[in-house]
MIDOTOR-812774 format. One record per residue (C-alpha): x, y, z. Coordinates in steps of 0.25 Angstrom, whole numbers. Layout:
// MIDOTOR-812774
NODE     c1     c2     c3
NODE      X      Y      Z
...
***
This chain:
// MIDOTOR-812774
NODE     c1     c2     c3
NODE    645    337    395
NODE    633    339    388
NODE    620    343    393
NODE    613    330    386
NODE    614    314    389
NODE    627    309    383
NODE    623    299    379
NODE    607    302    378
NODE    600    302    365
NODE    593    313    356
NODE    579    314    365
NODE    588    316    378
NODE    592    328    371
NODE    577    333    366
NODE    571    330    379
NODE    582    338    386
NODE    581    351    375
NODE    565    349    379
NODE    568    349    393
NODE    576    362    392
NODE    564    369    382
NODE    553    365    392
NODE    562    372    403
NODE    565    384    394
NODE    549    385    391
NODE    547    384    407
NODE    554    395    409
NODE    549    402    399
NODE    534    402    401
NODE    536    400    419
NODE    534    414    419
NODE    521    415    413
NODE    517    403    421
NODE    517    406    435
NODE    514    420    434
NODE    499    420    440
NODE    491    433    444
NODE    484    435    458
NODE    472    427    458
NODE    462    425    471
NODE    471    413    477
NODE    467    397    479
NODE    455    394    489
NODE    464    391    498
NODE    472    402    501
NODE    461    408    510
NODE    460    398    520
NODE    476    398    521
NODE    476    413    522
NODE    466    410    532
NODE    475    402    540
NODE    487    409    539
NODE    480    422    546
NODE    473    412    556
NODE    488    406    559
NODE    494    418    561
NODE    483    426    569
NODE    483    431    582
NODE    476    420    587
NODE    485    409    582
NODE    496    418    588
NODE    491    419    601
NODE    488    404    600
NODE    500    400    597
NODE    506    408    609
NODE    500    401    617
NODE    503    387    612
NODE    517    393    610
NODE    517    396    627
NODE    509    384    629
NODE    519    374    621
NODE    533    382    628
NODE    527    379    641
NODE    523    364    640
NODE    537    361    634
NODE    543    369    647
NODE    534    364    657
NODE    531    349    651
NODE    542    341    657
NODE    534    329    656
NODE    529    330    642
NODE    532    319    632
NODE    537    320    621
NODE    526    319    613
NODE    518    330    620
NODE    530    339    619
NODE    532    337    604
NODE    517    341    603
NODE    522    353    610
NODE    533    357    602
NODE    523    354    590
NODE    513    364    594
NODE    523    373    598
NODE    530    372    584
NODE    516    377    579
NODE    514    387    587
NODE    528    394    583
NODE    522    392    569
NODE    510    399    570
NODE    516    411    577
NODE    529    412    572
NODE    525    425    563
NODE    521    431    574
NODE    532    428    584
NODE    542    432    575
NODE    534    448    575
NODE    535    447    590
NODE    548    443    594
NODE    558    448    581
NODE    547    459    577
NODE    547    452    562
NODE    538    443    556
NODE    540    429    549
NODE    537    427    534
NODE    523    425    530
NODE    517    417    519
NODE    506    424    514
***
């Protein structure tokens, strides 16, 4: 079995050999390529650093807590909720588990989650 068409002409086989040399060169030079020194960042990395740290506060924890209690009791309570209000329910309270997740991972197992920074 060989590595070309059977039955394939002379330019299958230079198109493949090129194939093969533009990999090789890729491989070659990717080092070179990609290596990049610390510059000041893209414009928008500040405003996401910024809300990051905003997200992950004190005030967004304490905010979320109380969602968090405020959601768990309506889903106990709200016998008579649709099913619309209580997927809304369920939707906030999703978000609230997000926002806080870091932080109730440090309380209750003494460890905290992975953080993109």
């Amino acid at each position: 079995m060989s590595l070309f068409i059977k039955y394939g002409s002379l330019s299958h086989q230079k198109t493949i050999y090129l194939m093969m040399i533009c990999f090789a060169f890729l491989l070659l030079l990717s080092p070179d390529v990609f290596a990049s020194g610390t510059g000041e960042g893209l414009p928008w990395e500040a405003p996401l650093d910024k809300l990051k740290r905003s997200l992950s506060g004190p005030v967004a924890m304490s905010i979320s807590l109380v969602a968090l209690v405020a959601c768990g009791s309506s889903l106990i309570f709200g016998n008579d909720m649709n099913d619309f209000s209580r997927r809304m329910v369920l939707v906030i309270l999703a978000i609230t588990v997000l926002v806080s997740g870091t932080k109730l991972l440090e309380i209750f197992f003494g460890t905290s989650g992975a953080l993109i920074s």
